[in-house]
C-alpha positions as CSV (number, residue, x, y, z in Angstrom):
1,X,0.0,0.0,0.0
2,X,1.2,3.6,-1.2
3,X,0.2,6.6,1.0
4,X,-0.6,10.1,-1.0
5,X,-0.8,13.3,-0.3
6,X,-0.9,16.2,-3.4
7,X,-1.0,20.0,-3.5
8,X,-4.5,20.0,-5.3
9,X,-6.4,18.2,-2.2
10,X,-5.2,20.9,0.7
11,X,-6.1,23.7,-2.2
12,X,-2.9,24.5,-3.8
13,X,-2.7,24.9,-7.4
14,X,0.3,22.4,-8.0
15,X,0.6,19.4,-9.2
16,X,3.1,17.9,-7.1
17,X,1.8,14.7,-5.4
18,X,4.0,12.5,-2.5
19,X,3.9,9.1,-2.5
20,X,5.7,6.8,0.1
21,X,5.1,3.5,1.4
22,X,4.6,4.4,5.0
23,X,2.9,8.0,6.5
24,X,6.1,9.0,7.6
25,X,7.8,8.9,4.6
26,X,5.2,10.5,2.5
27,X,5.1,13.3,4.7
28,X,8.5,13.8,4.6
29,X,8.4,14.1,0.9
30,X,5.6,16.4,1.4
31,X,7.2,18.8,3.8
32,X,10.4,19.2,1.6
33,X,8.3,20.4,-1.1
34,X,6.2,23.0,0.7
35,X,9.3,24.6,2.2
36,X,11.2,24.6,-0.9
37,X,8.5,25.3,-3.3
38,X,6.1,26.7,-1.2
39,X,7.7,28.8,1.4
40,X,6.4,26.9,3.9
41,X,8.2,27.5,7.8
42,X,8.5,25.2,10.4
43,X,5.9,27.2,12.4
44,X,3.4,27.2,9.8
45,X,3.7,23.2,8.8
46,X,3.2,22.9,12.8
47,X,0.6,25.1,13.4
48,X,-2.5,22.7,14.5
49,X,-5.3,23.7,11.5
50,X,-2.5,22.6,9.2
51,X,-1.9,19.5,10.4
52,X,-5.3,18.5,10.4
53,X,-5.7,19.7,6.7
54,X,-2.8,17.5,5.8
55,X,-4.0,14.2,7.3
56,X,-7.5,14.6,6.0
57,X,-6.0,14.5,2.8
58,X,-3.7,11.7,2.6
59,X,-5.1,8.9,0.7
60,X,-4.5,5.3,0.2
61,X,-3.4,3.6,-3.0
């Protein structure tokens, strides 16, 4: 089983999409991207409404 997690579904026009075979690893792809692309901080990928925005959207393939 894959574990997804792309732009579109939290509302951001990209297409990126992170895969990885366990949670952890998915969102670690995931995070990389919204700094580096994104300009996402620490304190913002952290903040509590984000969080939850981010797991309701990770799917299962």
């Amino acid at each position: 089983m894959t574990y997804k997690l792309a732009c579109e579904d939290v509302g951001v026009a990209c297409p990126f999409v992170a895969r990885g075979e366990t949670v952890d690893k998915m969102m670690e792809i995931a995070v990389k991207h919204v700094k580096e692309e994104h300009g996402y901080t620490d304190e913002q990928l952290n903040a509590p409404e984000t969080q939850k925005e981010m797991k309701a959207a990770i799917k299962k393939e």
